[in-house]
N, C-alpha and C positions, 0 to 999 in steps of 0.2 A: 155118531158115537164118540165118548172122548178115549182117548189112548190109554191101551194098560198101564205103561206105565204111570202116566199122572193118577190113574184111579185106586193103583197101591199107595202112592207117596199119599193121597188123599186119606185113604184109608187108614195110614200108620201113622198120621197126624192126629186124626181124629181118636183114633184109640188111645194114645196117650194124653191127648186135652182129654178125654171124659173120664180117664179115672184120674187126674189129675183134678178135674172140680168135684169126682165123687172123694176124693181125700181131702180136700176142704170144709167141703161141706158138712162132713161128719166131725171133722177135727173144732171147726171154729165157729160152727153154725151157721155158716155164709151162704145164702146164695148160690146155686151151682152159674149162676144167669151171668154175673157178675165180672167171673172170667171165661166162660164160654164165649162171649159177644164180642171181646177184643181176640180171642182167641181163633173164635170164627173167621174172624178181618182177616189175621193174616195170615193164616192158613191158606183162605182162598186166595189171596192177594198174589203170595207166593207161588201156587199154582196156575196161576196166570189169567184168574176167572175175576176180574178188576174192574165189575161193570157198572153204572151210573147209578145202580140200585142193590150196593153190595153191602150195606149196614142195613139195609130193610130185609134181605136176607138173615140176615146176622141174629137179628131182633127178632126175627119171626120165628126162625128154629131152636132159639136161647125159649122160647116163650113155647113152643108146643111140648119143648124137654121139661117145662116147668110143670104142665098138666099131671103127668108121670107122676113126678119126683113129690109134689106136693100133697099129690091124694097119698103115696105112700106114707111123710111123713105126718099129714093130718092123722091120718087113719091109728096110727103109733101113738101120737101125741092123746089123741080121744080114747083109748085103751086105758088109758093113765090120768085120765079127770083131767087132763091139765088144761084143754080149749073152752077158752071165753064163749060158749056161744053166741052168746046174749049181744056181746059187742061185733059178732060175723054179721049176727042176722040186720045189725041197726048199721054196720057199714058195708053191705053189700050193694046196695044198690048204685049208691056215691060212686065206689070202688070202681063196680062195671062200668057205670056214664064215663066216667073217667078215662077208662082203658080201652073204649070204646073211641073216646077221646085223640086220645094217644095214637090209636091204628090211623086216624081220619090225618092227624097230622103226621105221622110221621111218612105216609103214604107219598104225600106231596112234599115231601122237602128233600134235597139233595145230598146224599151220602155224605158228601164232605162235611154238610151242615149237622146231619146228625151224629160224625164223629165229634164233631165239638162238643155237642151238648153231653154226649156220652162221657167227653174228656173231663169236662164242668162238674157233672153233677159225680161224676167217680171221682175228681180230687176233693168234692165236699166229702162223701163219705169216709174215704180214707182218712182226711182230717178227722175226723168223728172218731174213727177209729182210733186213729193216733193221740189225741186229747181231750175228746170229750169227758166229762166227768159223769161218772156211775150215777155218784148220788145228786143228780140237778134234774129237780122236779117243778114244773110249771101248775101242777095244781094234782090235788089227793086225786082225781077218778078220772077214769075216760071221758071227755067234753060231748057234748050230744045239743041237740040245736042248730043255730045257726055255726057253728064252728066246727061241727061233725058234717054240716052240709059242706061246706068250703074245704078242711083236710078229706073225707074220703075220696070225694075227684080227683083231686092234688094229688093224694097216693099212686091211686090208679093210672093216672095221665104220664107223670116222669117213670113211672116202674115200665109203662110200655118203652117210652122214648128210651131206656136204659137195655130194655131186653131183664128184665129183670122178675122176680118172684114181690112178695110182702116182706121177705124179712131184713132188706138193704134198708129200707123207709117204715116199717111198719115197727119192727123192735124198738130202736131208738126213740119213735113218736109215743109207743107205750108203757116205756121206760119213762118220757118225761113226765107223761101220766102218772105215776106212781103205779105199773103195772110190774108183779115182779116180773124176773126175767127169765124163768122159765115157764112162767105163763104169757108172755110177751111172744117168746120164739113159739111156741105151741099155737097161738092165735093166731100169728103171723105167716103159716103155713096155711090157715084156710084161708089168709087173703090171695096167695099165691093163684088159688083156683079160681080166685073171682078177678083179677087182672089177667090168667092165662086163657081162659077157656074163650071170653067174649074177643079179646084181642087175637087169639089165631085163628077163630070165625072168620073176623076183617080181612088179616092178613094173607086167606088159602083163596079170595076173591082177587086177590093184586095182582095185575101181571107184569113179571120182571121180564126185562131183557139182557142179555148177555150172561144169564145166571147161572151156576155150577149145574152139573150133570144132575139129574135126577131131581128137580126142585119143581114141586106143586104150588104155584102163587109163589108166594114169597118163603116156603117153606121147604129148605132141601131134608129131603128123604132120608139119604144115606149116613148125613149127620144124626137125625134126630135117633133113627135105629142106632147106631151106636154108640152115642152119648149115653144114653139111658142104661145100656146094657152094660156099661164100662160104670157109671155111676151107682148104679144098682148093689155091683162088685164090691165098688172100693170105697163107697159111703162108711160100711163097717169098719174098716181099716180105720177110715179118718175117726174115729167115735173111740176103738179103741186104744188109738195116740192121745185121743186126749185126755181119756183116765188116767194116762202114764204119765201125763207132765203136765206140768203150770200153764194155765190156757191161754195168763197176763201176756210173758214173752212172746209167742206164737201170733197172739193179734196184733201186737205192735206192730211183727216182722210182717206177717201178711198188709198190716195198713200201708209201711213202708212200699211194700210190692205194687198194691192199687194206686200208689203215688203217683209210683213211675210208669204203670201204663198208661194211666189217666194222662198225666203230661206227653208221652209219650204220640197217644192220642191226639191229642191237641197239634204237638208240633206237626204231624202229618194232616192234620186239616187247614192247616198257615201253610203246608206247602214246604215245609222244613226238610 
């Protein structure tokens, strides 16, 4: 059994990371996954649970908090017309191969390795966030063929390796689409379901060693019940901040932030 005290400081970490990605999430439309996954790192890091498979951890609990969070907001979004389904049902199954994908690899590769890729592909993001342009469209409709075949795995595959929902990679891709963007973010919540569900199948088969208190597979428990219950809270708060103020400023600064954990990331996988 691990000691009371590290299972409070656990605890009082994890409650302020989850309503701190449920005031995101609501505020900027992000992801709760996004910072949950660097947030996971060093929480446990800091408590001294530092084990060869602490980013598969990381990924797997970001990902079963995503099941949650996603049916919630799908369920919202389809209240309101706003979900494409049409484009769920013709990229589900890409999606799942994909994330299915993503479990297989990211299973076998070495935490260090995975903080890179985590670090990689969250300073592209954040770039996207910080510059990418609104209106740059690569063609009038969502792509279907061979080009819906090669992006929905793609989706799928990096949203696992990130610990991540549909709307980090799935907005932006339906944005270049000419999708608007509040039917972009509404569609992108049912992709959430179709990269989280088959990818924590994978990941509750994994067995980690040296892994935080309470963790099935790759899945710590004590997180996942808290996260949820903390984001459930404070998703409303972030929603209405952002009726109150300009949403422009608010992403920059958030972009600015994913910057510097991204790098951050990174320097701790060089060993920095």
């Amino acid at each position: 059994m691990p000691e009371t005290g590290l299972l409070i400081q656990m605890l009082v970490l994890l409650l302020v990371i989850g309503a701190f990605a449920g005031v995101l999430a609501g505020m900027l439309g992000v992801g709760g996954g996004i910072v949950l996954v660097p947030a996971f790192f060093y929480t446990f890091q800091t408590l001294g649970y530092d084990g060869p498979q602490l980013m598969q951890v990381c990924l797997a609990t970001s990902l079963a908090t995503i099941i949650v969070t996603s049916l919630r907001s799908l369920s919202g979004h389809a209240k309101k017309g706003a979900v494409d389904w049409d484009v769920i049902r013709g990229w589900a199954i890409g999606i799942g191969i994909g994330a299915l994908a993503g479990v297989f690899v990211a299973s076998s590769l070495k935490s260090v390795t995975l903080q890179a890729i985590f670090g990689v592909l969250g300073l592209v993001i954040g770039l996207w966030l910080l510059l990418g342009r609104a209106d740059l469209r690569i063609a009038m409709e969502m792509p279907k063929g061979i080009t819906r075949a090669i992006l929905s795995p793609l989706l799928g595959f990096l949203s696992v390796l990130m610990g991540i929902g549909g709307g980090s990679f799935g907005v932006p891709l339906m944005t270049l689409y000419n999708t608007p963007i509040h039917r972009a973010v509404a569609t992108a919540s049912g992709f959430g379901m179709m990269i989280a569900v088959p990818s924590v199948l994978g990941f509750l088969l994994l067995p980690v060693t040296e892994a935080p208190p309470y963790t099935v597979g790759a899945i710590n428990l004590v997180a996942l019940v808290i996260v949820i219950a903390m984001t459930l809270i404070t998703t409303p708060w972030g929603v209405r901040i952002a009726h109150a103020m300009d949403p422009k400023p608010l992403k920059r600064v958030f972009a600015v932030f994913l910057i510097a954990v991204a790098l951050n990331m990174l320097r701790k996988a060089m060993g920095f």
